[in-house]
Each structure stands twice: as C-alpha cells, then as structure tokens.
C-alpha positions as CSV (number, residue, x, y, z in Angstrom):
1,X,44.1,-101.8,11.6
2,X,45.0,-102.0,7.4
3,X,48.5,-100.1,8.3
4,X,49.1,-102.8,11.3
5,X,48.4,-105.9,8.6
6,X,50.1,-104.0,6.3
7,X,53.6,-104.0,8.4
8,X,53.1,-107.5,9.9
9,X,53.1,-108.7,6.6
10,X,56.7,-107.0,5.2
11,X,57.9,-108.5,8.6
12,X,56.8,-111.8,7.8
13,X,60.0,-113.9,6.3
14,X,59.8,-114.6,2.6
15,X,58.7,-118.3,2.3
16,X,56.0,-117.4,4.0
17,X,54.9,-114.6,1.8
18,X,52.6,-115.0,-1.3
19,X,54.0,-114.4,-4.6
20,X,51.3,-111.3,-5.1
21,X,53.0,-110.0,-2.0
22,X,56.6,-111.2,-3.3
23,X,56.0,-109.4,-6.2
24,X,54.4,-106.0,-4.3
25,X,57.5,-105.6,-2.3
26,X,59.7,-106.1,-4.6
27,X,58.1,-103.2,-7.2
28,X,58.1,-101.0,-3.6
29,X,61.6,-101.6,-2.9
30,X,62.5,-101.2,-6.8
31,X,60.5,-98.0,-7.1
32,X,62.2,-96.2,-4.1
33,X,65.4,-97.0,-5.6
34,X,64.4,-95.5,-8.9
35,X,63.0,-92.5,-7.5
36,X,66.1,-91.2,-5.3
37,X,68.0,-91.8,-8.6
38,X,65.7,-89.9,-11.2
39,X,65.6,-87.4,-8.1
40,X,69.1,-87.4,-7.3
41,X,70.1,-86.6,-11.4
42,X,67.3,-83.7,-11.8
43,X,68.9,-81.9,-8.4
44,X,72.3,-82.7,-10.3
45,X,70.8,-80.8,-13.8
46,X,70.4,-83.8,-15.8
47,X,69.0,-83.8,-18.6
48,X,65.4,-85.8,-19.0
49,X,66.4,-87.7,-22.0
50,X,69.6,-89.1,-19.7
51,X,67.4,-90.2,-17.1
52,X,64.8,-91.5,-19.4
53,X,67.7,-93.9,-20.8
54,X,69.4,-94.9,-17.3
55,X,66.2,-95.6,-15.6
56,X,64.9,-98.0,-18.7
57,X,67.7,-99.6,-18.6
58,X,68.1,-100.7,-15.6
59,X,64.8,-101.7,-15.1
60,X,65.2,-104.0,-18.6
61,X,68.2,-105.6,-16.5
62,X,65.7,-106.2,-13.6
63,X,63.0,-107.6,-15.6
64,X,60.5,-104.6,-14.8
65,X,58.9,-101.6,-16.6
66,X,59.2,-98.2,-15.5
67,X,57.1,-94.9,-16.3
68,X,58.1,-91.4,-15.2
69,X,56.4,-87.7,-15.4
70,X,58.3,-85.4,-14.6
71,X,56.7,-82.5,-12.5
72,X,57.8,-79.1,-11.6
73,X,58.6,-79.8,-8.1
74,X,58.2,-83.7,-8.1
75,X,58.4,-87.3,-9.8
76,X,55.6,-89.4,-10.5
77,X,57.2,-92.9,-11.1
78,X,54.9,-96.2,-12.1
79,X,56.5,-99.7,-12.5
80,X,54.9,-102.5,-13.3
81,X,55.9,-106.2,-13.3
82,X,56.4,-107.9,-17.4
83,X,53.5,-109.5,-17.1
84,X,51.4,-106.0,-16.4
85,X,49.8,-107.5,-13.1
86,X,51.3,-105.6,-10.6
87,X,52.1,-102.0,-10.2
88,X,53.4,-100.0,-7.5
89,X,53.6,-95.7,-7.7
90,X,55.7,-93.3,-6.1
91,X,56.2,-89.7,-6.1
92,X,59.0,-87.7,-4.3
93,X,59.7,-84.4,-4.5
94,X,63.2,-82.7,-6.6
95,X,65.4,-81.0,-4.4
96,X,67.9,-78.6,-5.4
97,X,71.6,-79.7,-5.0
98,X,73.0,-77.3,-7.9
99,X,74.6,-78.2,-11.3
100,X,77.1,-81.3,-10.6
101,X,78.4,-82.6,-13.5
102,X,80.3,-85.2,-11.6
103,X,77.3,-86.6,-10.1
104,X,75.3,-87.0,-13.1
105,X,78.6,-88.7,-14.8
106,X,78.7,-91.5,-12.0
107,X,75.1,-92.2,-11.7
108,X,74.9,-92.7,-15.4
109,X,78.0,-94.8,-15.1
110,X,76.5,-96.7,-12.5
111,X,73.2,-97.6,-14.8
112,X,76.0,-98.5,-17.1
113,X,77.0,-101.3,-14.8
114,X,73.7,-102.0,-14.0
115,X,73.7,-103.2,-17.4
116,X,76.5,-104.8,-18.5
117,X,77.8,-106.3,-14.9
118,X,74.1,-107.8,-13.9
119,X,74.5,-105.8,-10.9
120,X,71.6,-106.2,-8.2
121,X,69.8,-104.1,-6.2
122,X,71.8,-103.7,-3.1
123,X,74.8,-103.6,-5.1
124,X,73.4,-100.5,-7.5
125,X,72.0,-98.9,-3.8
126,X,74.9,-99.1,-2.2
127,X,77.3,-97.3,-5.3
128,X,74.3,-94.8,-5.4
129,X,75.1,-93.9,-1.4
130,X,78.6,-93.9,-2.4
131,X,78.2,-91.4,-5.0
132,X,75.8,-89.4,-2.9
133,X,78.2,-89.3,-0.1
134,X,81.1,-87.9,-2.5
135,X,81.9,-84.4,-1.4
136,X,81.2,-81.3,-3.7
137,X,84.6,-79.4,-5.3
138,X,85.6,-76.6,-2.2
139,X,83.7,-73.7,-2.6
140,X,86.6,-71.3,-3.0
141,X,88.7,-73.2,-6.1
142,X,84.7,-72.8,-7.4
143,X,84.9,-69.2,-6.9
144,X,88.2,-68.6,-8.0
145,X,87.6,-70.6,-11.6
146,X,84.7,-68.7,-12.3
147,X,85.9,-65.6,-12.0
148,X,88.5,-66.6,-14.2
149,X,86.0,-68.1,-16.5
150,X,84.4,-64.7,-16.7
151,X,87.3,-62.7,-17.0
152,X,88.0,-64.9,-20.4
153,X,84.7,-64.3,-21.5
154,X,85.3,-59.8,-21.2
155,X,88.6,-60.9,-23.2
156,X,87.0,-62.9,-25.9
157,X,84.1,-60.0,-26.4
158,X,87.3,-57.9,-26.8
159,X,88.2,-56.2,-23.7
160,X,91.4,-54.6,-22.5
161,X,93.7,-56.3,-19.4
162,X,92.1,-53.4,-16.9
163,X,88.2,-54.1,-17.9
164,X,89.3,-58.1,-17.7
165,X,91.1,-56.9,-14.1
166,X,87.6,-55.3,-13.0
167,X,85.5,-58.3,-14.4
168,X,87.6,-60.8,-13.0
169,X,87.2,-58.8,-9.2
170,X,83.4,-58.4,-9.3
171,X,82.7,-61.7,-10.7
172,X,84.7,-62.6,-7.1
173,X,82.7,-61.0,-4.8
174,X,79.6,-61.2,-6.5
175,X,79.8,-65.2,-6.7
176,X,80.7,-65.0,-3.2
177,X,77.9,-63.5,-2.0
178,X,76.0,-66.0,-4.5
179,X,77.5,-68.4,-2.2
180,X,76.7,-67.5,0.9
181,X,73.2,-66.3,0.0
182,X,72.8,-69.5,-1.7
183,X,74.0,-71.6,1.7
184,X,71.7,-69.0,3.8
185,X,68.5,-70.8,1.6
186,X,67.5,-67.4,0.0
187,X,65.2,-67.3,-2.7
188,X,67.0,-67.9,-6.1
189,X,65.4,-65.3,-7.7
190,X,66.9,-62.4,-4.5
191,X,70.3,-64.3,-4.5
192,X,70.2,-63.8,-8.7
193,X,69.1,-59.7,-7.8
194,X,71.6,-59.2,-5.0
195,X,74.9,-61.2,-6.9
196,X,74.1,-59.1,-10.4
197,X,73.5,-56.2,-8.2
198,X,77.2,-56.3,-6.8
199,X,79.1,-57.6,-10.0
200,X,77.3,-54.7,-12.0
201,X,78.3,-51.9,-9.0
202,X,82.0,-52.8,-9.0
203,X,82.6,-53.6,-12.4
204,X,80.9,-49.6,-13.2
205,X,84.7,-49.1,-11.7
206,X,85.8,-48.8,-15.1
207,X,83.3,-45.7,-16.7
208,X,83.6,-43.6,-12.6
209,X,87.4,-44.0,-12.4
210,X,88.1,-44.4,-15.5
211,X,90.2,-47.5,-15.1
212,X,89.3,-48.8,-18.9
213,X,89.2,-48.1,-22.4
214,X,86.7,-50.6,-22.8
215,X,84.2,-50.1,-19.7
216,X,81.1,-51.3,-21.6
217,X,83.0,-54.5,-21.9
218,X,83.2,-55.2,-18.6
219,X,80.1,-54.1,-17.7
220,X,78.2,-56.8,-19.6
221,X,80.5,-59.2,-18.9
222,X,80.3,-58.2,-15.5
223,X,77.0,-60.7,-14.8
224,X,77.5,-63.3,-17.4
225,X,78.0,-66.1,-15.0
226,X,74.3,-65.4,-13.7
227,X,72.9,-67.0,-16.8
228,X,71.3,-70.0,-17.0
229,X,72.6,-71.5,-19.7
230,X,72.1,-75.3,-18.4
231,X,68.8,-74.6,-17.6
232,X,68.4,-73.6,-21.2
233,X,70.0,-76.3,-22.8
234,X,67.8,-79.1,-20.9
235,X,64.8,-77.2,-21.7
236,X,65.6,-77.1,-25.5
237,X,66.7,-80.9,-24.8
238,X,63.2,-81.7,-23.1
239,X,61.1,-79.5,-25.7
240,X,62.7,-81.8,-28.8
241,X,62.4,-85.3,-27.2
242,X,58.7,-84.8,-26.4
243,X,59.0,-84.1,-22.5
244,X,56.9,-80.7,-22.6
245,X,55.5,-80.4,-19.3
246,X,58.7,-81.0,-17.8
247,X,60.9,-78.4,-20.7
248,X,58.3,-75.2,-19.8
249,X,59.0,-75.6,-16.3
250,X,62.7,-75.7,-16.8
251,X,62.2,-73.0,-19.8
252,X,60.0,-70.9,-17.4
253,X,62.8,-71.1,-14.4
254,X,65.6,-70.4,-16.5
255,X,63.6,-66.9,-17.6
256,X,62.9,-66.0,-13.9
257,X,66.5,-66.3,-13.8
258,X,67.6,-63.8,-16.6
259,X,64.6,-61.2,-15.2
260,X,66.2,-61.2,-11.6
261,X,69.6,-60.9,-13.6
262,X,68.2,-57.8,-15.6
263,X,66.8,-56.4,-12.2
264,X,70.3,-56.5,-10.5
265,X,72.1,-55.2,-13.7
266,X,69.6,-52.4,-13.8
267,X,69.4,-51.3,-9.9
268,X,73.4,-51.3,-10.6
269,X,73.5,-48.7,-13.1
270,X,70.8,-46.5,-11.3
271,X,72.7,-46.3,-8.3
272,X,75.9,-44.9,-10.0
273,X,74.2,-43.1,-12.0
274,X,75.2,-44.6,-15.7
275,X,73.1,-45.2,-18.7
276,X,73.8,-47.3,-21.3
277,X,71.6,-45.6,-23.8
C-alpha cells in the first residue's frame, strides 16, 4: 500500500505536487545522478580527491550539498537541500571497468562545464551517457604498447637488445592471457598468478638457452606490468587527504596484487628449475 502511494505520487504532474515532495524528488533524481558518476570515476581509477572536487562542485552549481563515504565495494552518497530540511541517500555498488584515463578526463571535464556553462541536469546526464557509451582503445594496440612499454623498462634497468627481445615477447603473451582471463571474469588475484606465471616461464628463455648476457634483466622485468602502481598512487592520494577507510582498501588491493604477482614469478622459476639466490 506505502509503495502504491509512493509511485502514484512521482506520477502525479508537478503543479500538483507539494513543494516537500518537489523538493524529495528532485534530491532522488540528483542523487542517482551523482552516484553513477562518483561510481562511474572509481571503476575508471580516479582518484578520491578528484571526485571529492567534481561532485561538490556540481552540486554548488545546483544549489545542493553532497556527502560521500567511500566503501570497499560501494558508495554511500547523502545530499541534502541548503536549507538542511531535506535529505535523500543512496548507495550503489563500484564496479570494475579497469584503469581509463580517458574516462576520468571527460567526466572531470564535464563537472567543469557543469560549472562554468550552468549546465542542467538532463544536459550533464546526457554527456555522462555519452561518455559512458565511448568505446575502450582495441584490445590489441593495448597489448602491443605495453609490451613495448615493458620492453623499455628491461632497457632502462640496463638490459641487452636479446633480454629486451625476450621481455618484449612474454610481456605479449602474458598480457594476452591477462586479457582473456580478465574478459572470462576470473578472479584478479588467479588472472595476476596465471599472467606472471607465463611472462616469468618465457622470459627464463634467456638463462636455458642462453639467448642473453643479461637474463636477470629480463627476468624481473619480465612481470613489471603486473604492478599496481595506480592503485598505489590513489591509496597514498587517499591516505594524505584524510579518506582512510577508502586508501586501506585501495592499499590492501593493490598488496593482494603484488602477492599473486610474487606467486606467479615464483611457480615460474620452480618449474624451470632456476634460482635467483
């Protein structure tokens, strides 16, 4: 009976809607809206600070006050009317999109011209679907600049053109099957295992074949783009600016990540036999 009053009045048109109610649905609508952004930039990797900043500021350019916890696997969000009467509270869970540094550029753009443009709601909701709807960079010029990527970093720690030749192949087909785990829905944690696994099998190329003066080299290198160094970062970001709860979680993830790293490097070097003591 309360749920079937509830919906006949959203149906009911406007003028003949109170101004408590006026007010209700507006902080509903409002809140929704915030929390697929703050949601949308945390799947992205955002930092907390940066959606501190873009949610407060749109909400000063739509005359409201917003409040957000971050959680592990959700975000709490309270807004509130400026004269502290109202309130409305909604929490949705964080999914996991992957690092997009793209995404988190528009959206913050798009508080920007929240801002300084006066845009309104359906306006801001309907650049927000645009940017949601923008597809990812293809999968294989991913995989092909990181293993380049990695290969620069065995010849910055001062590796020879062969151990940069091995790095550069099993950063290739462990990324790939980082990929394909990843699109499967497999744990993080057995992707992490399985992708250091392979990188650290093929690049041991160099001590079984001898391909390299400087196996070692690629051998460490090997599994360097497994670590979380964005995850890092936004912890060390949350930790200073106060949000704790939310910079142990990312701190805590980001650790779970270098001890399935450590367990795939490891398994590697026990199945062909090398140690590196």
């Amino acid at each position: 009976k309360t749920s079937l009053s509830t919906t006949l009045k959203l149906l009911m048109p406007a003028s003949t809607r109170s101004p408590q109610e006026e007010t209700h649905q507006r902080l509903k609508v409002l809140a929704k809206f915030f929390s697929d952004y703050a949601g949308a930039l945390l799947s992205s990797a955002a930092s907390t600070m940066r959606i501190e900043r873009n949610l407060k500021q749109m909400a000063e350019s739509w005359q409201v006050k917003a409040q957000f916890t971050i959680l592990p696997t959700n975000v709490i969000l309270n807004l509130w009317d400026l004269s502290g009467e109202h309130s409305y509270t909604c929490i949705s869970p964080i999914g996991h999109a992957g690092i997009n540094f793209d995404t988190i550029t528009r959206l913050s753009r798009l508080s920007d011209e929240v801002l300084t443009q006066n845009l309104d709601l359906e306006e801001a909701r309907r650049c927000f679907l645009e940017v949601q709807q923008i597809p990812r960079l293809d999968g294989r010029w991913v995989l092909l600049l990181a293993s380049l990527a990695n290969a620069s970093f065995c010849r910055l720690f001062g590796g020879d053109w062969a151990a940069i030749f091995i790095v550069f192949v099993a950063t290739l087909f462990g990324f790939y099957l980082k990929q394909r785990l990843t699109k499967w829905k497999v744990d993080y944690r057995a992707v992490t295992i399985f992708s250091g696994l392979t990188a650290a099998v093929i690049s041991c190329a160099g001590f079984v074949f001898h391909l390299s003066g400087t196996p070692d080299i690629a051998l460490t290198t090997s599994v360097l783009y497994l670590v979380p160094g964005v995850p890092f970062c936004n912890a060390v970001s949350d930790l200073i600016y106060g949000h704790y709860v939310c910079a142990m979680s990312r701190f805590f993830h980001a650790m779970m990540i270098v001890v399935s790293l450590s367990i795939g490097l490891c398994l590697g070097l026990m199945l062909i036999n090398i140690s590196m003591l």
